[in-house]
N, C-alpha and C positions, 0 to 999 in steps of 0.2 A: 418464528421457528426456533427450536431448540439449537444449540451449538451443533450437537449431533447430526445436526442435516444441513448445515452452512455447505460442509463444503461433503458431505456422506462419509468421513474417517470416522471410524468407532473414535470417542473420545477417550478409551484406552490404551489407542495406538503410540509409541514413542518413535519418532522423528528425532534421531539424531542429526540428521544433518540437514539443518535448517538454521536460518537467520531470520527473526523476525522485526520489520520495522515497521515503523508508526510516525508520520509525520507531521507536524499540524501548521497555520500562518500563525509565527509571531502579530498579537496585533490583531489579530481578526476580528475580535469582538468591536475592536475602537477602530477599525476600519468599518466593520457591518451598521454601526452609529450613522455613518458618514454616506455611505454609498447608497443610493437606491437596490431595492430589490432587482429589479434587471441588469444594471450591472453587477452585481455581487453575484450572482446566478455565471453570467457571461465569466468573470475573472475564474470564477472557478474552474467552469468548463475549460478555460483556457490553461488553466493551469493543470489542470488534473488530463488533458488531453497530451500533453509537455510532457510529465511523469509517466503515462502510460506508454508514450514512443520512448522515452528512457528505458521504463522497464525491459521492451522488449528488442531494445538493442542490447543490453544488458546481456539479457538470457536468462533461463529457467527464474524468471519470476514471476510469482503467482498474486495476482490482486485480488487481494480477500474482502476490501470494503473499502467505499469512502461514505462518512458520516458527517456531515457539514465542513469544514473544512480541514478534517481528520482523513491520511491516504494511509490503511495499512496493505500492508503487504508480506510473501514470505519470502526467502530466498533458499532455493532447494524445497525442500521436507516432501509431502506426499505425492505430490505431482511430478516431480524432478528428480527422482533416486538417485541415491551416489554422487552426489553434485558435491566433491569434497570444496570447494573454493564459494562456499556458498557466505563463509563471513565477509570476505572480498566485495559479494556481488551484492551481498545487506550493506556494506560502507560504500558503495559507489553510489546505492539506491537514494540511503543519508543524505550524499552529497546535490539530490536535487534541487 
């Protein structure tokens, strides 16, 4: 799918108030060496289920993708209007 229909914002909308983060495992690649495919599967799950109750203790954060051991995310922007403390809530995101 096009960018345009990820999440349905015209791609010429600006979002000011947003914070976007991207996370990834130091290591994955020479961890994924190591580990069988069911657990590497499992670690994930576990890990990306961990960041998704963060997030939504958090508040107004929006999960836009995880792509093998990439979580992005936004804080504020289209989903969460006016969310002024949204760099706050991208650096607590960071901090998972």
């Amino acid at each position: 799918l096009p960018p345009k229909e990820w999440s349905g914002v015209d791609t010429q909308d600006y979002f000011g108030d947003c914070t976007i983060v991207q996370m990834d495992i130091a290591g994955f690649t020479r961890m994924a060496s190591v580990l069988d495919a069911v657990e590497l599967v499992d670690l994930l799950n576990v890990l990306f289920m961990h960041i998704d109750q963060a997030a939504e203790y958090i508040g107004n954060i929006w999960k836009v993708e995880t792509i093998g051991d990439s979580y992005i995310c936004v804080a504020g922007g289209p989903r969460y209007h006016r969310c002024t403390d949204h760099a706050e809530r991208g650096a607590l995101m960071a901090c998972c």
